[in-house]
C-alpha positions as CSV (number, residue, x, y, z in Angstrom):
1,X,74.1,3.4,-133.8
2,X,73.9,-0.5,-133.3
3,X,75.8,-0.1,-130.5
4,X,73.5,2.7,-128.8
5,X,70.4,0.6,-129.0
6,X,72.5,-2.1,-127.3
7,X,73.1,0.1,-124.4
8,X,69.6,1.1,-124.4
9,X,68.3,-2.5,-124.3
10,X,70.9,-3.4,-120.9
11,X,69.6,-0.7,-119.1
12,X,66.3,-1.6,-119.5
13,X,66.6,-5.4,-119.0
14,X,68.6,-4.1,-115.7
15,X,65.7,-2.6,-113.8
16,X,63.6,-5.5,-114.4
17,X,65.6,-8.0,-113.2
18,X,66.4,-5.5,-109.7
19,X,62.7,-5.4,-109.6
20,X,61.8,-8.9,-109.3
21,X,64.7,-9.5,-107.2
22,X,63.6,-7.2,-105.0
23,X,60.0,-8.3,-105.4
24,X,61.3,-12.1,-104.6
25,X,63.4,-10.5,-101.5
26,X,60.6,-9.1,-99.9
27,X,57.9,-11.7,-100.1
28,X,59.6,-14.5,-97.6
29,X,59.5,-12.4,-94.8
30,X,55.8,-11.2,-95.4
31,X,54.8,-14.6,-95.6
32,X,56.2,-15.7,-92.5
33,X,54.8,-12.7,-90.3
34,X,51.5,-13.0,-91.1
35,X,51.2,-16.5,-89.3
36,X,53.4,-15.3,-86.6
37,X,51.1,-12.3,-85.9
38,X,47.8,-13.4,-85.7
39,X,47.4,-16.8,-83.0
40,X,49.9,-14.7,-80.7
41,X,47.3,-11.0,-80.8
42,X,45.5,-11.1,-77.1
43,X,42.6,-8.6,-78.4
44,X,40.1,-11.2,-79.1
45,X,40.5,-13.0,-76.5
46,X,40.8,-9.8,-74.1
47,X,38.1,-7.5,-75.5
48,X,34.9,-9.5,-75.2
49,X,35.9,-10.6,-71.3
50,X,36.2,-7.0,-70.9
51,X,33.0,-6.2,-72.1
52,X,30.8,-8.3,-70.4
53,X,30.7,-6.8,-66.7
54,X,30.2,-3.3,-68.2
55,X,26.2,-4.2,-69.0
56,X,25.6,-6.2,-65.9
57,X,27.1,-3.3,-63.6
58,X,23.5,-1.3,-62.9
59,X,21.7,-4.8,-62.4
60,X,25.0,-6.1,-59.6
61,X,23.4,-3.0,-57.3
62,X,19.9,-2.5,-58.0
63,X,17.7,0.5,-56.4
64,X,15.4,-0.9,-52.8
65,X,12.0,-1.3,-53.5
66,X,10.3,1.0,-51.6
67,X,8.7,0.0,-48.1
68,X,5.5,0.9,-47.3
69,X,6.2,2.9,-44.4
70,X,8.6,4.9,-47.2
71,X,7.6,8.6,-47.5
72,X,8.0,8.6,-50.9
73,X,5.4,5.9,-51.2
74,X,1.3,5.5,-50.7
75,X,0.5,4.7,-47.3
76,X,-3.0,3.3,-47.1
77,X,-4.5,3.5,-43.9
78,X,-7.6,2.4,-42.4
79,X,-9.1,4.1,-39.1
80,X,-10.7,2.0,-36.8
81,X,-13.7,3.8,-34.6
82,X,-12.5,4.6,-31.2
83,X,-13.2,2.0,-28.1
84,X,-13.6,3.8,-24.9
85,X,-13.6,3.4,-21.3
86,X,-16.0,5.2,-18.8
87,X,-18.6,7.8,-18.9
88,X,-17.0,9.6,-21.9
89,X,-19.2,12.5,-24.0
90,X,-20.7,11.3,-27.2
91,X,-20.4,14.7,-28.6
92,X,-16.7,15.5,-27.6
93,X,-15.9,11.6,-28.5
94,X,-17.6,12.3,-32.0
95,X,-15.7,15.6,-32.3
96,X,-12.6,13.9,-32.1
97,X,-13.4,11.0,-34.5
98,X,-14.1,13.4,-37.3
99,X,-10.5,15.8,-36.4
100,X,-8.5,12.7,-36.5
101,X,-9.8,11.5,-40.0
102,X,-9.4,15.6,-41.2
103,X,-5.8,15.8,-39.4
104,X,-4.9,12.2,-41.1
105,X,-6.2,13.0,-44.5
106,X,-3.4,16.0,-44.4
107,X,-0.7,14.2,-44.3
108,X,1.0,13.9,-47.2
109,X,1.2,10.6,-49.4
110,X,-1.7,9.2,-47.1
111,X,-4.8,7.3,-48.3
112,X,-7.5,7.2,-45.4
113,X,-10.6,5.1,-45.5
114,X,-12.9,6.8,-43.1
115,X,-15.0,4.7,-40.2
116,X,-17.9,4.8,-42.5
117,X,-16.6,2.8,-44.6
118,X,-14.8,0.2,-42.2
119,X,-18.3,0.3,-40.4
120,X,-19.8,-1.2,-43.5
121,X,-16.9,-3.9,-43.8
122,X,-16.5,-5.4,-40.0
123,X,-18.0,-5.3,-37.0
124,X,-14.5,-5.3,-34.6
125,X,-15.8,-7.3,-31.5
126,X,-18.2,-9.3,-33.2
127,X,-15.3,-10.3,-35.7
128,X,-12.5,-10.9,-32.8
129,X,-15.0,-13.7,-31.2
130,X,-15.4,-15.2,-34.8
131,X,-11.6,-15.0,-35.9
132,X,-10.6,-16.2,-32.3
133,X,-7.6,-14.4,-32.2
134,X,-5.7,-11.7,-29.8
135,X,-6.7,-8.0,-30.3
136,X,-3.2,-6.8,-32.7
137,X,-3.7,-10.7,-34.4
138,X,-7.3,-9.4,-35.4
139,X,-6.4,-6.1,-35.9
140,X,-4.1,-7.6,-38.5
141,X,-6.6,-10.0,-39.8
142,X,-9.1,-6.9,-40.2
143,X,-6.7,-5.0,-42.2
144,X,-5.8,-7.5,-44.7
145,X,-9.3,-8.0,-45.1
146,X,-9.7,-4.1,-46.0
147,X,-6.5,-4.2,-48.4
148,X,-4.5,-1.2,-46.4
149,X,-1.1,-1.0,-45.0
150,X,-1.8,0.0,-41.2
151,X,-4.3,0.7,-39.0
152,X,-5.3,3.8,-36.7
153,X,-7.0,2.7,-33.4
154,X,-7.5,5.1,-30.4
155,X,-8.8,4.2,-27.0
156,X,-10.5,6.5,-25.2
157,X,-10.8,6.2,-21.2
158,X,-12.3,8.8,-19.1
159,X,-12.1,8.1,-14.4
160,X,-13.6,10.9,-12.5
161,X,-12.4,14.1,-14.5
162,X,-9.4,12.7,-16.2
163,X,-9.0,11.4,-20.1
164,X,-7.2,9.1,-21.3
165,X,-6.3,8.9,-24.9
166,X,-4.0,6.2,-26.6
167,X,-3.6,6.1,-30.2
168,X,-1.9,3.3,-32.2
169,X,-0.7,2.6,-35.4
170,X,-0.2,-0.9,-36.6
171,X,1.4,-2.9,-39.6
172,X,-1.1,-5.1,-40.9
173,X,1.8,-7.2,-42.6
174,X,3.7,-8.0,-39.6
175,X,0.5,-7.9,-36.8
176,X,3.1,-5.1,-34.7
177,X,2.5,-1.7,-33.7
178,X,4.3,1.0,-35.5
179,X,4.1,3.6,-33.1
180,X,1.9,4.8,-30.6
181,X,1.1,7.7,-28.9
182,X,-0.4,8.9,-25.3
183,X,-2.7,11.6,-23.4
184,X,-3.7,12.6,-20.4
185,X,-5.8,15.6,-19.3
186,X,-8.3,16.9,-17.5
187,X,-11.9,17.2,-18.4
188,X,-13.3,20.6,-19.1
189,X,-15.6,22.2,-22.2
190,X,-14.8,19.3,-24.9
191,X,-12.5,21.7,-26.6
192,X,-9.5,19.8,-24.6
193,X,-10.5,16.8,-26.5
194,X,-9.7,18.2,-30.1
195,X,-6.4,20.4,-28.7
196,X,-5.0,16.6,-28.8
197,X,-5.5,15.9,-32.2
198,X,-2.5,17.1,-34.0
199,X,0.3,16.4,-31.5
200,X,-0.9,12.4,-31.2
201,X,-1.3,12.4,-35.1
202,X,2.2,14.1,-35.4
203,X,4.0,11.4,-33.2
204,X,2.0,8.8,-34.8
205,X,3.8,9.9,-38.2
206,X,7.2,11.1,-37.4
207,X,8.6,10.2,-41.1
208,X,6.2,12.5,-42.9
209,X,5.0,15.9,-43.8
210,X,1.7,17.9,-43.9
211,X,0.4,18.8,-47.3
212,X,1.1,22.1,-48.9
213,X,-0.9,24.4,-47.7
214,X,-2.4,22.5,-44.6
215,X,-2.1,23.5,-41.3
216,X,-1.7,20.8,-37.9
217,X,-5.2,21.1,-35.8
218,X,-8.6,21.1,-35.7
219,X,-10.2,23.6,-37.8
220,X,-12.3,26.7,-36.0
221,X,-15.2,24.9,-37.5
222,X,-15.2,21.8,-35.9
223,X,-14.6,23.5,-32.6
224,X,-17.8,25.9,-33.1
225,X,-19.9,22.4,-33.9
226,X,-18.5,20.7,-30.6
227,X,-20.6,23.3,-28.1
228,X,-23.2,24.7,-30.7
229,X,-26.3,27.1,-29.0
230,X,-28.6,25.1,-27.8
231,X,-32.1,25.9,-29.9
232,X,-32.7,24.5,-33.3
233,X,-34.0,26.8,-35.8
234,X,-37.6,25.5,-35.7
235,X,-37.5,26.8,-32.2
236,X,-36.5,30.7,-33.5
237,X,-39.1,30.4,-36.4
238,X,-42.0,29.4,-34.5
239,X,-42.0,32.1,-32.1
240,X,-41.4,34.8,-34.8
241,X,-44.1,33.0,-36.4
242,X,-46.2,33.9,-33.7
243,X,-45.4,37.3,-33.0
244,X,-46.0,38.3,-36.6
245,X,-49.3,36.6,-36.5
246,X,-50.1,38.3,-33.3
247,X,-49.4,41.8,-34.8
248,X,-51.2,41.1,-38.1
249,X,-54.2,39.7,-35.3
250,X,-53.8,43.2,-33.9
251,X,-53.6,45.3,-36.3
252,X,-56.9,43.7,-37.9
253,X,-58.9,43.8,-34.3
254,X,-57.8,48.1,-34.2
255,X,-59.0,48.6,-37.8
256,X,-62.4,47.2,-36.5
257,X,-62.3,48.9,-33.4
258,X,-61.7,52.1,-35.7
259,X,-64.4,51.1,-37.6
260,X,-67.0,50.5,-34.7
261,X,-65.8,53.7,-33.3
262,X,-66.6,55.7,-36.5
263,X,-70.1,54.0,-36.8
264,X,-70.9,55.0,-33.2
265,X,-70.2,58.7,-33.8
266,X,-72.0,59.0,-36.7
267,X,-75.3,56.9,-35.4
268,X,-74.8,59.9,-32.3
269,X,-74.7,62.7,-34.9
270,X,-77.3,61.7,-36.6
271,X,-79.6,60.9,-33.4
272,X,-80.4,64.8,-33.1
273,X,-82.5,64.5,-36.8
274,X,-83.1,60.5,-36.6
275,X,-84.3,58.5,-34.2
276,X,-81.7,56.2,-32.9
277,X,-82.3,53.4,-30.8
278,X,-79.9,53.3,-27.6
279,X,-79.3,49.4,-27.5
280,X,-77.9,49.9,-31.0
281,X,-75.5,52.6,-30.0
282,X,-74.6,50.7,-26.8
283,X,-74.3,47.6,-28.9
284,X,-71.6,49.7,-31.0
285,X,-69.6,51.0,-27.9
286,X,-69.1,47.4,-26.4
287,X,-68.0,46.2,-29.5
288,X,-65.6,48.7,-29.9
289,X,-64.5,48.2,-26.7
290,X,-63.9,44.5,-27.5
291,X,-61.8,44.7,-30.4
292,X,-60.1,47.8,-28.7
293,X,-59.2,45.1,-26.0
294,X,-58.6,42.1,-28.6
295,X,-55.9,44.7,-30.4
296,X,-54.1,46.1,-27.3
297,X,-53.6,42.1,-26.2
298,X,-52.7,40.8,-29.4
299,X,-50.0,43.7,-30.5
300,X,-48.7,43.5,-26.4
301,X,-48.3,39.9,-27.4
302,X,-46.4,40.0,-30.7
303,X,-44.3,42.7,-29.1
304,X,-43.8,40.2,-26.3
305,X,-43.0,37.4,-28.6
306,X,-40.5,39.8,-31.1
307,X,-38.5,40.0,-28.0
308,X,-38.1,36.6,-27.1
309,X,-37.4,35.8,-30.7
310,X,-35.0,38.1,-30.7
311,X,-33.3,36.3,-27.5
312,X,-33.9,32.9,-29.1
313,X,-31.9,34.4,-32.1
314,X,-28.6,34.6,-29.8
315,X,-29.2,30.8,-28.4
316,X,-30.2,29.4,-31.9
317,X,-28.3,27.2,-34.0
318,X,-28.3,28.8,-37.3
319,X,-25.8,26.0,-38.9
320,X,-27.2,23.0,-37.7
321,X,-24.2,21.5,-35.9
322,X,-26.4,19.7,-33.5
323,X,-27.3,18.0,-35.8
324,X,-23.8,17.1,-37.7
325,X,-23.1,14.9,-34.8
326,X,-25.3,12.6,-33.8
327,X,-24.4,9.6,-31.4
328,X,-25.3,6.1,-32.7
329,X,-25.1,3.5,-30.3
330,X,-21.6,0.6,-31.6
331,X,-18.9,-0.6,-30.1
332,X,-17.5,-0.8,-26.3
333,X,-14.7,-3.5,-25.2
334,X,-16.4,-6.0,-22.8
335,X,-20.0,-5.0,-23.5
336,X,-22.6,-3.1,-24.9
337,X,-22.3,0.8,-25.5
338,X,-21.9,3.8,-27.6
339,X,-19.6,5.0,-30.1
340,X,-20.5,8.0,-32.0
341,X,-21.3,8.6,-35.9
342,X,-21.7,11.8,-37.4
343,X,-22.1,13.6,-40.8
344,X,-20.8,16.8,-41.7
């Protein structure tokens, strides 16, 4: 028994001492690895170089700012009132003034000011003396002043029968001219004038589209107000006026030459039991007579007048486009003139 519980107590003093000799084996080289390791690792050093060009990459090759002659951007444009040369129409001259502001106004990502409004600003030959500058210096000057991107100008020229039409676009950064674009035709109706209007519009603004929907040209309207009939409406209403007056005049004068009439047959009747004087019965005849007269001249006159109403009518203008364009008397190079205003 005693020598059992000897065994017993070697076999369990035996692991314990393997234990911390093992324990005692192993911690040395654990100690000296950990120092080893940790000056020597490159991932500190390595990992925070590598991050730093990944968040400036997008800012090294930013997007262009968009120019203003972009068509994605706003172009702002401002269009000057035509300058011409010659003995040129006011109401073709007018005509074209209002197509070009329609035809610009449908191009797409295009602001126009209209020559109303630049009218109200400047006064383009009375401002060229006072800047003292070139004409595209001024034009640029003018521009600035209005706070838009380019400028539309168009010169107009007419010698013997031919036009001549040059329209320009122009930077008002830079003072230079964009593009530009020319015409030359013969004079006819007027109509030849507005026919003009989206080719020089279209080469003025190569780079850019039409609005959905639109159409290049001048509309049918604008055409029809060019040559409108030549009567105003007052003209129509006056004479139809008349002519109904005339056959109300007319109709009145027969009812009293009716009446006279049936007053003189019955002062006849009655002369064969009554005394009747004959100057009253004459009296009765030439008045009956008269208005007989008065109503046969006054219906031949409202029938006359119905007729020329009715021919009026064809001639008249029923929408008032002579009237939409109205010449105002503004700006010619070298002198005085007229340019052309008009309201639609």
């Amino acid at each position: 028994m005693l020598s059992c519980l000897l065994i017993a107590a070697l076999a369990a003093a035996a692991p314990g001492s393997g234990a911390t000799k093992s324990t005692a084996a192993k911690k040395p080289p654990a100690t000296k690895a950990a120092p080893a390791e940790r000056p020597t690792t490159p991932e500190p050093t390595v990992s925070p170089s590598a991050a730093v060009p990944q968040p400036l990459q997008p800012a090294a090759a930013p997007e262009p700012a968009p120019s203003p002659a972009s068509t994605s951007s706003l172009l702002r444009l401002a269009v000057l009132d035509p300058t011409q040369g010659g003995d040129v129409p006011a109401r073709p001259l007018a005509a074209f003034s209002q197509a070009l502001l329609t035809e610009l106004r449908k191009v797409e990502r295009v602001s126009v000011i209209g020559m109303s409004e630049v009218r109200e600003m400047i006064a383009y030959e009375k401002n060229r003396q006072l800047l003292n500058c070139g004409e595209q210096d001024c034009l640029a000057e003018i521009g600035g002043a209005l706070g838009v991107d380019e400028l539309v100008s168009t010169n107009v020229s007419l010698v013997a029968s031919t036009y001549t039409f040059t329209m320009k676009r122009m930077n008002t950064r830079r003072g230079k001219i964009v593009q530009s674009s020319n015409r030359t035709f013969d004079k006819r109706d007027g109509e030849e004038v507005l026919a003009v209007v989206g080719p020089m519009v279209e080469e003025l603004f190569p780079d850019r589209h039409l609005k959905p929907g639109r159409t290049r040209g001048v509309d049918k309207e604008v055409i029809r107000r060019l040559n409108p009939p030549p009567l105003p409406r007052w003209v129509f209403a006056t004479t139809a006026a008349l002519a109904v007056g005339c056959a109300a005049g007319g109709g009145v004068a027969g009812y009293m030459m009716t009446s006279s009439a049936a007053d003189y047959r019955n002062r006849t009747t009655n002369s064969v039991t009554s005394v009747v004087s004959g100057s009253e019965l004459k009296a009765l005849e030439n008045r009956a007579n008269a208005e007989g007269t008065a109503a046969t001249a006054l219906l031949a006159s409202a029938g006359g007048l119905a007729v020329v109403a009715v021919i009026e009518a064809l001639f008249t203008d029923w929408h008032d486009d002579r009237a939409a364009i109205a010449p105002q008397p503004v700006i010619v190079p070298g002198g005085a003139g007229a340019a052309v205003s008009f309201s639609f």
